[in-house]
C-alpha atoms as an extended CHARMM CRD file, in Angstrom:
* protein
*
       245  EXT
         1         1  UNK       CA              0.0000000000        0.0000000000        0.0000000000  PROA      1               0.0000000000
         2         2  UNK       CA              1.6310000000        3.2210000000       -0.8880000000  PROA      2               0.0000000000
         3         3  UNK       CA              1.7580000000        5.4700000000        1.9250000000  PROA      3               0.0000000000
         4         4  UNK       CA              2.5310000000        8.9970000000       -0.1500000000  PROA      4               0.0000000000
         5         5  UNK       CA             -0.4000000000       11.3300000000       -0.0080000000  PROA      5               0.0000000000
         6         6  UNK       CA             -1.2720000000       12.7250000000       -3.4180000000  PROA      6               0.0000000000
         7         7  UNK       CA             -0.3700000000       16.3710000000       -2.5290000000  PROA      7               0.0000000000
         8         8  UNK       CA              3.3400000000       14.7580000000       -1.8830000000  PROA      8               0.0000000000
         9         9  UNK       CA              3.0840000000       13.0710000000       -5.2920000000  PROA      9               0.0000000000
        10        10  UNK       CA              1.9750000000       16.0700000000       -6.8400000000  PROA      10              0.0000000000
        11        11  UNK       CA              5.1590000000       18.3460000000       -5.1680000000  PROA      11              0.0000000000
        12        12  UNK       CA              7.7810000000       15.7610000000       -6.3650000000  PROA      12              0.0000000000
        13        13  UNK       CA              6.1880000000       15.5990000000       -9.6970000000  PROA      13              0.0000000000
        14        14  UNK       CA              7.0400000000       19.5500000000       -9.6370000000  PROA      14              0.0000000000
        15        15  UNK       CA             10.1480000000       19.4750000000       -8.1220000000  PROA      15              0.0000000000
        16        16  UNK       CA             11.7230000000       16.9240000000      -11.0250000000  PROA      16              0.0000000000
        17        17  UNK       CA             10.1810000000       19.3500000000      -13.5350000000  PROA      17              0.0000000000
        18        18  UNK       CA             11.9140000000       21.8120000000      -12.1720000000  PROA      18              0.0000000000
        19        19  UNK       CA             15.4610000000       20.4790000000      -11.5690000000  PROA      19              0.0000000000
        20        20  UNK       CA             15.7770000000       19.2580000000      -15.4910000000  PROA      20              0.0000000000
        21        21  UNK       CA             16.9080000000       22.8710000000      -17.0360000000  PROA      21              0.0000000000
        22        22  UNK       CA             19.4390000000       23.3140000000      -14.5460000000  PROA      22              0.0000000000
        23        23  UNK       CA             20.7980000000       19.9470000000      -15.5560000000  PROA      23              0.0000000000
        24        24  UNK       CA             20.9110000000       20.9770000000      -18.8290000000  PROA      24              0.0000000000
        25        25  UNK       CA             22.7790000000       24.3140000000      -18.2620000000  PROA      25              0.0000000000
        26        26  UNK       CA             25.7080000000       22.7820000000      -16.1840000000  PROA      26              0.0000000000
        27        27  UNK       CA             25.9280000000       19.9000000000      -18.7840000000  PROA      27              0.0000000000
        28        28  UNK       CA             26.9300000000       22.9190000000      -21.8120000000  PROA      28              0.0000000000
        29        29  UNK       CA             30.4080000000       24.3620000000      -20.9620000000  PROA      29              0.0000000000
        30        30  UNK       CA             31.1690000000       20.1860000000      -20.3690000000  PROA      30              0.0000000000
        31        31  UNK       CA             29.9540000000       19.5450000000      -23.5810000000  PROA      31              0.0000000000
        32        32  UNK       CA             31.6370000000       22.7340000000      -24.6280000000  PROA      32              0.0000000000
        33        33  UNK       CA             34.9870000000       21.0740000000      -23.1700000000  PROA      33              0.0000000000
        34        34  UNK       CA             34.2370000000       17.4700000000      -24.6070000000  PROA      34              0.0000000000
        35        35  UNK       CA             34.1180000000       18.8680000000      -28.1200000000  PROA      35              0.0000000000
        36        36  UNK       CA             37.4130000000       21.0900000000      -28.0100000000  PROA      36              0.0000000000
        37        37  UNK       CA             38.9460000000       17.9150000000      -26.7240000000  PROA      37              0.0000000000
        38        38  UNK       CA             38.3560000000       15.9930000000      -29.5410000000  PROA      38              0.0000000000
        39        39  UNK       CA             39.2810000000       18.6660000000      -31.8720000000  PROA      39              0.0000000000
        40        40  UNK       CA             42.3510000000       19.0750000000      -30.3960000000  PROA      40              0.0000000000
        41        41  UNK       CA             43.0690000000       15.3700000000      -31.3800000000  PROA      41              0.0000000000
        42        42  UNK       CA             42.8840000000       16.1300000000      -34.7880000000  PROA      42              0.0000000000
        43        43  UNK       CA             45.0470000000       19.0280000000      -35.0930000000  PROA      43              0.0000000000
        44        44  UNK       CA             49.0540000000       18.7460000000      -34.2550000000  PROA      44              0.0000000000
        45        45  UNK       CA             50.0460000000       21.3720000000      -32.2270000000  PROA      45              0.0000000000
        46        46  UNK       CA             53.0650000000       23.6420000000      -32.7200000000  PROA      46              0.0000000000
        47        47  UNK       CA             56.6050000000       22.7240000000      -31.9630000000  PROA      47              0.0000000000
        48        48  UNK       CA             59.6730000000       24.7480000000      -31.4790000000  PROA      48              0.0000000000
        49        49  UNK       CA             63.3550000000       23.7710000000      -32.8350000000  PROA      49              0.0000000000
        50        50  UNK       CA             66.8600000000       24.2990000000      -31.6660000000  PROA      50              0.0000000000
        51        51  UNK       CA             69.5670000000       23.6340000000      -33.9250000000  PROA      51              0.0000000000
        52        52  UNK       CA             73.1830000000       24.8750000000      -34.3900000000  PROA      52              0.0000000000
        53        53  UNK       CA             74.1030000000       26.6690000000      -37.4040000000  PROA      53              0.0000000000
        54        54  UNK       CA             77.6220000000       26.0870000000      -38.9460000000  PROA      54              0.0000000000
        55        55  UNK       CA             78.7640000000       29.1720000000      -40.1240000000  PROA      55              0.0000000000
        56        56  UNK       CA             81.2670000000       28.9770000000      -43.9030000000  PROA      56              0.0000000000
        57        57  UNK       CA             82.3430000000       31.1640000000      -46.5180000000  PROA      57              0.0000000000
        58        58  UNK       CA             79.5600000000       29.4420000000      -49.1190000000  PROA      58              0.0000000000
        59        59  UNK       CA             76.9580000000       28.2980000000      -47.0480000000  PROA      59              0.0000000000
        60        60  UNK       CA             74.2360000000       26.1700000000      -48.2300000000  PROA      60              0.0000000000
        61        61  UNK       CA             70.6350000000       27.1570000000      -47.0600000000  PROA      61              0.0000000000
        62        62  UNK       CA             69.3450000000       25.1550000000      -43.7080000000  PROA      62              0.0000000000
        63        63  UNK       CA             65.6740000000       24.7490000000      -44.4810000000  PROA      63              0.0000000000
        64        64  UNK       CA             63.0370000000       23.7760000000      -41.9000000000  PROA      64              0.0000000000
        65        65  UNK       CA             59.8070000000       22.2000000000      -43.6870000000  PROA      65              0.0000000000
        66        66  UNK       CA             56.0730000000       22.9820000000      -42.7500000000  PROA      66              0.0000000000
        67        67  UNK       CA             53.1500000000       21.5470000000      -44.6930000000  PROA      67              0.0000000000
        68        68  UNK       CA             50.5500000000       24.6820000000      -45.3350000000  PROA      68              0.0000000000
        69        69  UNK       CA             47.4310000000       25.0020000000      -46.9560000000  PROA      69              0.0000000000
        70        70  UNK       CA             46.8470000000       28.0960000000      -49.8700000000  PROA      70              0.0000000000
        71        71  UNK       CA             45.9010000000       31.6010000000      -48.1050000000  PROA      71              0.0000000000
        72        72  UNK       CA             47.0830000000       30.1660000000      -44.5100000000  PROA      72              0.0000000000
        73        73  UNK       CA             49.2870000000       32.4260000000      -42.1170000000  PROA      73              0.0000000000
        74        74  UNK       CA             52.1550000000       31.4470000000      -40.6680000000  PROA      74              0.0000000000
        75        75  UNK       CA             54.0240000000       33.4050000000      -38.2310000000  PROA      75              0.0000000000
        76        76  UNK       CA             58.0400000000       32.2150000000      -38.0860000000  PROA      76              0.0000000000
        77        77  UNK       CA             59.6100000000       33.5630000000      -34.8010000000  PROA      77              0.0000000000
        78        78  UNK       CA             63.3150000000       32.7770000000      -34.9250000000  PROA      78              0.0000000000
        79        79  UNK       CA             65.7030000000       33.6430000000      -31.7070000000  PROA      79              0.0000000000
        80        80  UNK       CA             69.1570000000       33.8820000000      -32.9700000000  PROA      80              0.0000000000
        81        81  UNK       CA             71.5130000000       33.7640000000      -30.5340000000  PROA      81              0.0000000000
        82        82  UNK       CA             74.9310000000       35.8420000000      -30.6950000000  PROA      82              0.0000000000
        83        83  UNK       CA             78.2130000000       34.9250000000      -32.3050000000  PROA      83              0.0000000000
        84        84  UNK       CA             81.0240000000       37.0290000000      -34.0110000000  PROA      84              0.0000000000
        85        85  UNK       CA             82.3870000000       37.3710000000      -37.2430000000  PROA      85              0.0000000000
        86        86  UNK       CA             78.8620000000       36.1210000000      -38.8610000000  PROA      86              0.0000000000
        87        87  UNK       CA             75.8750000000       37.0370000000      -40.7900000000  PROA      87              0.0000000000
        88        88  UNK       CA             72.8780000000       34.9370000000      -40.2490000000  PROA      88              0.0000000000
        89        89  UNK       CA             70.3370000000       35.4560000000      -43.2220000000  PROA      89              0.0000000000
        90        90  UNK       CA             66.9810000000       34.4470000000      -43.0220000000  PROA      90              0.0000000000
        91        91  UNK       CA             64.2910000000       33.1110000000      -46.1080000000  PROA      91              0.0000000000
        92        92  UNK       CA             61.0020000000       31.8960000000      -46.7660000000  PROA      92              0.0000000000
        93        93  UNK       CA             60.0260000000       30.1440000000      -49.6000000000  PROA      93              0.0000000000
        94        94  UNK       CA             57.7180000000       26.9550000000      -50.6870000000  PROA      94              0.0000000000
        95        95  UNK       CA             57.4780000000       24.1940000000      -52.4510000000  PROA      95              0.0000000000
        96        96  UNK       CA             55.3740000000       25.0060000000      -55.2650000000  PROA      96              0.0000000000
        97        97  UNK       CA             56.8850000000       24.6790000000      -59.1940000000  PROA      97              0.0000000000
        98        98  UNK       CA             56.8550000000       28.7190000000      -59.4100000000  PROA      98              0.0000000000
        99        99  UNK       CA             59.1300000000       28.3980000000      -55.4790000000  PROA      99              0.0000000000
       100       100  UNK       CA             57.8470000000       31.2400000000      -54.4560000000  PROA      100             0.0000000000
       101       101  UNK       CA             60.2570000000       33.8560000000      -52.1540000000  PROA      101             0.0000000000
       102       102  UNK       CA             57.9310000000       35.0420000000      -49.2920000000  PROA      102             0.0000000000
       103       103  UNK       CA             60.1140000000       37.4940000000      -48.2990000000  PROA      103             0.0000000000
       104       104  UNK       CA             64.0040000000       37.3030000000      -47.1940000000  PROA      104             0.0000000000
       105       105  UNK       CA             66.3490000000       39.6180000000      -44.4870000000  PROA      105             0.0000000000
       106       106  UNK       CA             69.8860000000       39.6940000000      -44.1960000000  PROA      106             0.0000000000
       107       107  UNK       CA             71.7400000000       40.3190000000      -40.5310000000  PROA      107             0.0000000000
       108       108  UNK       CA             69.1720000000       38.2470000000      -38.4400000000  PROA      108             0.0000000000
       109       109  UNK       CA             70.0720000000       38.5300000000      -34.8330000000  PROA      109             0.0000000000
       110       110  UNK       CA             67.9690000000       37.9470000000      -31.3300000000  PROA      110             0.0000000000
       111       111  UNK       CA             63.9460000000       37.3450000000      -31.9750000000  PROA      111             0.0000000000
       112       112  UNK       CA             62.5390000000       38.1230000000      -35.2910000000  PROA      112             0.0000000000
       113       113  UNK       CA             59.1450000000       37.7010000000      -35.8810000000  PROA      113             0.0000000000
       114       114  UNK       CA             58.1150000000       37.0420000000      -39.6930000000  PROA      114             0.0000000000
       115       115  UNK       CA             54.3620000000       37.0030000000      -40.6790000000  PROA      115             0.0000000000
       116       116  UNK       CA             53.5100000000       35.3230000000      -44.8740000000  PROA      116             0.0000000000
       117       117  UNK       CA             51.1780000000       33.7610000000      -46.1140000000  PROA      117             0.0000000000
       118       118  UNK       CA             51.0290000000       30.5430000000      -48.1600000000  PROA      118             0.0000000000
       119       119  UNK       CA             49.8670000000       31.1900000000      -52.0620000000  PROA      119             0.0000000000
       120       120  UNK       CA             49.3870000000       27.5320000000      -52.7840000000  PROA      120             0.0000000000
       121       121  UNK       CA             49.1810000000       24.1040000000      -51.0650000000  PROA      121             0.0000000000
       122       122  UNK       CA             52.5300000000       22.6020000000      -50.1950000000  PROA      122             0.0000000000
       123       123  UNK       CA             55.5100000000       22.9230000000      -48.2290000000  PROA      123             0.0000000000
       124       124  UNK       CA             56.3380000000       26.2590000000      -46.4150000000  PROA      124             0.0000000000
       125       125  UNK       CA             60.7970000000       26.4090000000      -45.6530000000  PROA      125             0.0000000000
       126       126  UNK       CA             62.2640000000       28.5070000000      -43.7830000000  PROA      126             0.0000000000
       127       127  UNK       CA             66.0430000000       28.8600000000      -44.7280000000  PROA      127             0.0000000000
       128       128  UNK       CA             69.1960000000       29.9730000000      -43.0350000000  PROA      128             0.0000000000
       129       129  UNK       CA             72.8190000000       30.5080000000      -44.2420000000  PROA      129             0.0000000000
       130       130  UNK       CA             75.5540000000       31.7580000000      -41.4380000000  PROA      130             0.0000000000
       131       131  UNK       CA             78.1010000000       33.3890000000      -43.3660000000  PROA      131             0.0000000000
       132       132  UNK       CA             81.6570000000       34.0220000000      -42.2960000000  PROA      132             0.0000000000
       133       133  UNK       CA             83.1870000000       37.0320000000      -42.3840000000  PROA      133             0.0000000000
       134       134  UNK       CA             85.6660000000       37.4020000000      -45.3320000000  PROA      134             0.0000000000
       135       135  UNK       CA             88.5910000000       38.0100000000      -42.9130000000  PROA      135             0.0000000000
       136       136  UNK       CA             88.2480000000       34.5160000000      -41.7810000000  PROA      136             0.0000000000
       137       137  UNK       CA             89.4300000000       31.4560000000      -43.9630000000  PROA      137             0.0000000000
       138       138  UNK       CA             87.9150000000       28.3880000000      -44.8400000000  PROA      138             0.0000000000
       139       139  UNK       CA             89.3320000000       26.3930000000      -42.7710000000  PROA      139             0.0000000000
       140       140  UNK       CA             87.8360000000       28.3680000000      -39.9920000000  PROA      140             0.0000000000
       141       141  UNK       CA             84.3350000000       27.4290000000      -40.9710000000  PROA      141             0.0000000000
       142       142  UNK       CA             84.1150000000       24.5640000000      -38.3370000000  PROA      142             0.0000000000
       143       143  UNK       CA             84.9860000000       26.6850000000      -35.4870000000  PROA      143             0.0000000000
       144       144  UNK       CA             82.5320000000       29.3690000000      -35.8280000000  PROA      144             0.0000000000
       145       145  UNK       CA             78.3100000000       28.5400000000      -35.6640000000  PROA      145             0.0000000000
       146       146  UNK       CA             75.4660000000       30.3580000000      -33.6940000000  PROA      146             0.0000000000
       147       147  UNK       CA             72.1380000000       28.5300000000      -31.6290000000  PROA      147             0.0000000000
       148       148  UNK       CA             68.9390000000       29.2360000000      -33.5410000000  PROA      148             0.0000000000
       149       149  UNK       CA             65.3320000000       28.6100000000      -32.0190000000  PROA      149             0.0000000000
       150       150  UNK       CA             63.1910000000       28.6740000000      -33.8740000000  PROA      150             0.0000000000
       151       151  UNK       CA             59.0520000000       28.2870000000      -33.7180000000  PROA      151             0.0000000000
       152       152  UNK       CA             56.4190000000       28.1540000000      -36.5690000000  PROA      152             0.0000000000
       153       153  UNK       CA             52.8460000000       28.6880000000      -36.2270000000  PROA      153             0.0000000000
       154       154  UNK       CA             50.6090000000       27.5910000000      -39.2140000000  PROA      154             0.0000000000
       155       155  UNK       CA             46.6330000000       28.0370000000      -39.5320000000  PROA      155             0.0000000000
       156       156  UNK       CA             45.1080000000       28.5760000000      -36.3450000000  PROA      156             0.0000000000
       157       157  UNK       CA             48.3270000000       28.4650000000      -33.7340000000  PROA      157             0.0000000000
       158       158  UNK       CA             49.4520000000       31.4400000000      -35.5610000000  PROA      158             0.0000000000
       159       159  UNK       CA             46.1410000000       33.4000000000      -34.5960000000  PROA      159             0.0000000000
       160       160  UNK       CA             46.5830000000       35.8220000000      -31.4110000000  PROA      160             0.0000000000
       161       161  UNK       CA             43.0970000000       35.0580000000      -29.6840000000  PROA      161             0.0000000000
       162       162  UNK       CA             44.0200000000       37.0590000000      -26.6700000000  PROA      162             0.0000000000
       163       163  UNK       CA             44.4470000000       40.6700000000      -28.7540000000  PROA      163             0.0000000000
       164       164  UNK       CA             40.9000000000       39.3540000000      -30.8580000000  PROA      164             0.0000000000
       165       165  UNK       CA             39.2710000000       38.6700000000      -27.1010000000  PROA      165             0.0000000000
       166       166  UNK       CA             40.9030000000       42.5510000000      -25.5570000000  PROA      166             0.0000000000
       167       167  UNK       CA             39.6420000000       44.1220000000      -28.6870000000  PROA      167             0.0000000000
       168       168  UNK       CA             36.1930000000       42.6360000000      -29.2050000000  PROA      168             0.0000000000
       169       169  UNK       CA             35.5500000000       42.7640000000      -25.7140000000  PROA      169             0.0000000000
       170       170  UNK       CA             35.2650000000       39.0030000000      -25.4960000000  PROA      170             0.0000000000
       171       171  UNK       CA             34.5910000000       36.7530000000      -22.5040000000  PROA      171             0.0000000000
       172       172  UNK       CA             36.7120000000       33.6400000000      -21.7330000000  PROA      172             0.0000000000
       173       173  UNK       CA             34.0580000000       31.0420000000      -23.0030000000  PROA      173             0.0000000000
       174       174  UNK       CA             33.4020000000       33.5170000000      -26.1480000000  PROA      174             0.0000000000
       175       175  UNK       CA             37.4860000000       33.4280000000      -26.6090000000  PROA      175             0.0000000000
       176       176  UNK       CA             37.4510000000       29.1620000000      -26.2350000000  PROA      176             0.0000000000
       177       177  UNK       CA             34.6620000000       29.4430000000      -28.9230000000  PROA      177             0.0000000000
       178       178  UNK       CA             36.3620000000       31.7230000000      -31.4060000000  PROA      178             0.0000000000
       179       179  UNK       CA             39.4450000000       28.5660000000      -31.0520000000  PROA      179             0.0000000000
       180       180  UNK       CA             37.2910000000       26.1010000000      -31.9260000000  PROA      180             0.0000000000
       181       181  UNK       CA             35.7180000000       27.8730000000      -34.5990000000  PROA      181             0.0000000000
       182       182  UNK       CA             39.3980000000       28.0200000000      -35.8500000000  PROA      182             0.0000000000
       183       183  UNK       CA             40.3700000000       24.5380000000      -35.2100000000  PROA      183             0.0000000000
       184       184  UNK       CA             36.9930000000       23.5600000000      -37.0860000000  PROA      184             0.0000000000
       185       185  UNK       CA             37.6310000000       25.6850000000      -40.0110000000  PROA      185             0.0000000000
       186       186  UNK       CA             41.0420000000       24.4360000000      -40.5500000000  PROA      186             0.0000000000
       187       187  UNK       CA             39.8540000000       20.5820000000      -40.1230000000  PROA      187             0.0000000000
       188       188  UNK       CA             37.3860000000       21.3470000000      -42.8180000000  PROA      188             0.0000000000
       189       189  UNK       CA             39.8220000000       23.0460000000      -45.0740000000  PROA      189             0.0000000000
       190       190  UNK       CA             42.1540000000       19.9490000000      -44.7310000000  PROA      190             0.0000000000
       191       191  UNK       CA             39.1640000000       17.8450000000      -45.6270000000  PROA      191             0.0000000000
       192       192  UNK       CA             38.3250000000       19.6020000000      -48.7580000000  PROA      192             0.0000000000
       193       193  UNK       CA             42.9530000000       19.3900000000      -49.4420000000  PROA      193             0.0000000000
       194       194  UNK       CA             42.1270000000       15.6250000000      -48.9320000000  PROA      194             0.0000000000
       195       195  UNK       CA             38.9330000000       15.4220000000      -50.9020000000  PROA      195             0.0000000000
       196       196  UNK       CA             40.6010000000       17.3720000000      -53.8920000000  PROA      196             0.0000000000
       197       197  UNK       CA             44.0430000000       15.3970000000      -53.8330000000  PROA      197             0.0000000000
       198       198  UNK       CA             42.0900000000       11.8470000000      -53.7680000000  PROA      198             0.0000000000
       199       199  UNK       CA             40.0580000000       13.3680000000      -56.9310000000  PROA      199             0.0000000000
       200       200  UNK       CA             43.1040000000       13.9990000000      -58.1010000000  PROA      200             0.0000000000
       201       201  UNK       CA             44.7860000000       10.6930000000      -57.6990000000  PROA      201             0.0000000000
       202       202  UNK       CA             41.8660000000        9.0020000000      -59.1610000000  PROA      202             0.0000000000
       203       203  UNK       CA             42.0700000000       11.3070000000      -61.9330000000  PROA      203             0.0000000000
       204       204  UNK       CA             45.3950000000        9.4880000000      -62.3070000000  PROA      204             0.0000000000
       205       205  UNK       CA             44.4440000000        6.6230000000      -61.7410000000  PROA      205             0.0000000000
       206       206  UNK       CA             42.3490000000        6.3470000000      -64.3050000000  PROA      206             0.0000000000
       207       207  UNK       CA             44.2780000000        7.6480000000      -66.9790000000  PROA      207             0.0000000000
       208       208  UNK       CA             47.1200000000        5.2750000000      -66.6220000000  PROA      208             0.0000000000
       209       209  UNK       CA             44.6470000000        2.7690000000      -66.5950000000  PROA      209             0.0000000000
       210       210  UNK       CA             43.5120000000        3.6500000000      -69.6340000000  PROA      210             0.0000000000
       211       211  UNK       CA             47.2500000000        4.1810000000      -71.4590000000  PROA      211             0.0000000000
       212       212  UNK       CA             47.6720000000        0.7860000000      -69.9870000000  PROA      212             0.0000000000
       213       213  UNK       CA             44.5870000000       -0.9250000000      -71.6610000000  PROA      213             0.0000000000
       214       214  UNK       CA             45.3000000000        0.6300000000      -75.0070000000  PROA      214             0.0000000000
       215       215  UNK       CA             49.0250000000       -0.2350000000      -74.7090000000  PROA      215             0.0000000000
       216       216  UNK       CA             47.6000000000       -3.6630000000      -74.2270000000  PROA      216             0.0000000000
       217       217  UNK       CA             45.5880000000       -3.4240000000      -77.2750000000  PROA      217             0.0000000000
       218       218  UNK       CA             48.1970000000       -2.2200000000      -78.9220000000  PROA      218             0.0000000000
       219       219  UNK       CA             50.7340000000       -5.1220000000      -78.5120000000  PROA      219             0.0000000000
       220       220  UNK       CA             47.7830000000       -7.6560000000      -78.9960000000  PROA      220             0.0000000000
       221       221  UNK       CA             47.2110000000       -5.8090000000      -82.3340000000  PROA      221             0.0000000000
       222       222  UNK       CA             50.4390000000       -5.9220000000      -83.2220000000  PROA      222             0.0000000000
       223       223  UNK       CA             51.3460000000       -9.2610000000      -82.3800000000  PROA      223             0.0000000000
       224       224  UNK       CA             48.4660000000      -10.6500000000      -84.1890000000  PROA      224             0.0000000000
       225       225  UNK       CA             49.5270000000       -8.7760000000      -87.3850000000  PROA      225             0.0000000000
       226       226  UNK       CA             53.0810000000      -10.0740000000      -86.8110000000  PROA      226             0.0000000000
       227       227  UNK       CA             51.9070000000      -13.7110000000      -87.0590000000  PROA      227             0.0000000000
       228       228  UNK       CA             49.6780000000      -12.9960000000      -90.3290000000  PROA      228             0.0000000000
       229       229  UNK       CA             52.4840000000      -11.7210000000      -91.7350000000  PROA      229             0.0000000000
       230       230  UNK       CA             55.0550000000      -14.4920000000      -90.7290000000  PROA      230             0.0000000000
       231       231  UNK       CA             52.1960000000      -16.5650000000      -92.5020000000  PROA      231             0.0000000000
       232       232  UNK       CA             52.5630000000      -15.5280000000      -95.9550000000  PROA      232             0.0000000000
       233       233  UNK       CA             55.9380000000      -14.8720000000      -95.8800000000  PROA      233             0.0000000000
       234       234  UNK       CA             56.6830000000      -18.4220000000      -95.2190000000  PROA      234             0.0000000000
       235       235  UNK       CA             54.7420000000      -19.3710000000      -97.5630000000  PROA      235             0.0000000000
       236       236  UNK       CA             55.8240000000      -17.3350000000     -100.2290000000  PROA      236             0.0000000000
       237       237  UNK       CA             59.0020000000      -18.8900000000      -99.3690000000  PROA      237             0.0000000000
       238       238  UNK       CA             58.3540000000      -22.3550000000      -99.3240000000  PROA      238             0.0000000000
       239       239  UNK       CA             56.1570000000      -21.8310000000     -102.8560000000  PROA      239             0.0000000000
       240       240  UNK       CA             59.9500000000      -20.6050000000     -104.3150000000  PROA      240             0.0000000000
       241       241  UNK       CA             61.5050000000      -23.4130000000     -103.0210000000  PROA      241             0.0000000000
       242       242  UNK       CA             58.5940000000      -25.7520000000     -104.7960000000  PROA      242             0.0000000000
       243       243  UNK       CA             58.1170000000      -27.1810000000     -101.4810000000  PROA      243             0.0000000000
       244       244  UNK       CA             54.5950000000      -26.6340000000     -101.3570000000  PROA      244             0.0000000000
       245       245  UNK       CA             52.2310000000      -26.5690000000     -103.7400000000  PROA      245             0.0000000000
């Protein structure tokens, strides 16, 4: 027998009503969180370098490899640390057939900032040569070379959220939105890269299929005309000889 009075039914009926929205409002910034998680799977973030720099009389260009999409920003910052009797030069270039020269600066020293941005898909390089003063030999090349740092931003690391959230008067979770906006933006963009480079490759595909099959053809053709004519020749022959009829 159920001892609950139906006014006490009736106020827990309206208290479960009543507790469902705020469920729903603290379950948002975790779903919020949730999604930037798995966004953030799918997007490598940006590393930093530190290499040494040999400095020579001819040097040949030191060139650090990013894969960027057409009209993405990158944003090189290169710390170059000291050392005398050299010139560190600095370049930016890709991999496209035209190799595009971004821009180039000669006499790099400490932190330089560099801002491009990509006019095709491909490779982005940045390039160094450390060249020794002429009042130095070659044979001093080995002894001379200077500590570069460097740190490359592509697509959406090289965006400065926190001067678009102090200008726009944004709020923290309106600052974690415009992000994954970004990140989702670029994921799509590399989607449609994929999408177009698999059209492409079929594209391929199927012409060399095609050159293959009428190469085929070809030699079957051939081979077959080969024989007829290996036919009658023979027997051409043997009708000289008179040893066929």
């Amino acid at each position: 027998m159920n001892s609950h009075s139906p006014r006490q039914r009736q106020t827990a009926k309206f208290s479960q009503r009543h507790s469902r929205p705020t469920h729903s409002r603290t379950s948002f910034p975790l779903l919020v969180y949730i999604i930037g998680v798995l966004l953030l799977l799918f997007v490598q973030p940006a590393e930093a370098i530190k290499f040494k720099l040999l400095a020579d009389r001819y040097p040949q260009p030191k060139c650090i490899w990013n894969t960027a999409h057409e009209n993405a920003l990158v944003i090189v910052t290169a710390n170059v640390g000291p050392g005398a009797s050299q010139r560190v030069d600095i370049e930016i270039v890709d991999s496209s057939p035209r190799r595009n020269v971004y821009l180039s600066k000669r006499g790099v020293n400490g932190e330089t900032r560099l801002a491009v941005t990509a006019h095709a898909d491909g490779d982005v390089g940045v390039c160094f040569k450390n060249h020794l003063d002429l009042g130095h030999t070659q044979t001093d090349a080995g002894k001379y070379n200077r500590i570069v740092d460097l740190d490359v931003d592509i697509g959406a690391d090289a965006v400065d959220y926190n001067a678009i959230a102090a200008k726009e008067s944004l709020s923290g979770l309106e600052t974690e939105m415009r992000k994954l906006e970004g990140l989702v933006t670029e994921i799509v963009d590399e989607m449609a890269y994929l999408k177009r480079r698999e059209e492409r490759f079929q594209s391929t595909n199927h012409s060399t299929n095609i050159r293959v099959q009428n190469f085929s053809l070809f030699s079957l053709c051939a081979l077959i005309v080969l024989g007829i004519w290996q036919i009658f020749h023979l027997r051409a022959f043997f009708k000289r000889k008179y040893l066929i009829d």
